[in-house]
N, C-alpha and C positions, 0 to 999 in steps of 0.2 A: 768598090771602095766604101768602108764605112762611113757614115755620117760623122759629124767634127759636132761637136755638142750642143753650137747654133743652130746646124740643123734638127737636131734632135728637140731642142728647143722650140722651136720655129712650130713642128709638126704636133707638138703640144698644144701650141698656142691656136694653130688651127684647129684641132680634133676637139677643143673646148669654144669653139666657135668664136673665137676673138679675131677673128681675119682670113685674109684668103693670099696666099701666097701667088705674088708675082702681079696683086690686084689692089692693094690694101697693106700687106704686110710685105717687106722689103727686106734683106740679110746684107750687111755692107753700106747701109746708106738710107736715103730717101729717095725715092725716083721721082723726076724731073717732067715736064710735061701733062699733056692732057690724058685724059682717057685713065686715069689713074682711082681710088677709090680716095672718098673723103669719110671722115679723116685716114691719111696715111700714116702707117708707122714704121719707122726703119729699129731692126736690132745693130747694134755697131759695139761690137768687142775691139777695147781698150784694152791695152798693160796691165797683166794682174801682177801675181808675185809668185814663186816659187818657194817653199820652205820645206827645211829639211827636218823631219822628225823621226825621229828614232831610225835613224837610219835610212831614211825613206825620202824620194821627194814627192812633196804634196803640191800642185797644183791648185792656185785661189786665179782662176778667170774671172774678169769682168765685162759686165755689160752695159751698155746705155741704151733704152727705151726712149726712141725721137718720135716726135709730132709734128705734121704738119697737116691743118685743116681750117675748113671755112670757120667752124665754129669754137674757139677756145674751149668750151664746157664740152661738149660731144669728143672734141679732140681730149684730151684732158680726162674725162670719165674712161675713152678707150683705155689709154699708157697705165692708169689706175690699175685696174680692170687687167690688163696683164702682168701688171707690176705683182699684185696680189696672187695671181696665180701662179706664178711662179717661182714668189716666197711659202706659197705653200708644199714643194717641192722640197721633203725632209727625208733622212738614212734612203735614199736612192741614187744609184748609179745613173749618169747622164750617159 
């Protein structure tokens, strides 16, 4: 099965050293509990919109970059820091 564009996201975000999947970075949420990495970050895709252009339908997905960590500033520089990198994500196929 191919990847759905979070993941493809996700694996970005790792391979630029921003997080470690399933440790630190989370898909669907924040994970709960100990043993988890600080600061954590969940990606959680919300309602985009669908629009039709020229015939065509376009696809506008969104995402939310969440925090939770000991530190505000550490937590905070992380979701940046991803934020950034994946506005720099321009004319390429997810």
């Amino acid at each position: 099965m191919a990847d759905d564009w979070i993941d493809k996201l996700r694996k970005h975000i790792v391979a630029n050293g921003l997080g470690t999947y399933g440790t630190d970075l989370f898909k669907a949420g924040l994970e709960d509990g100990t043993g988890v990495g600080d600061p954590t970050i969940g990606m959680i895709e919300y309602s985009g919109k669908t629009t039709e252009t020229m015939g065509r339908s376009v696809d506008d997905p969104k995402l939310h970059i969440a925090g939770r960590g000991s530190s505000y500033d550490t937590t905070h520089q992380r979701m940046v820091a991803i934020r950034d990198l994946l506005k720099a994500i321009v004319n390429t196929d997810i």
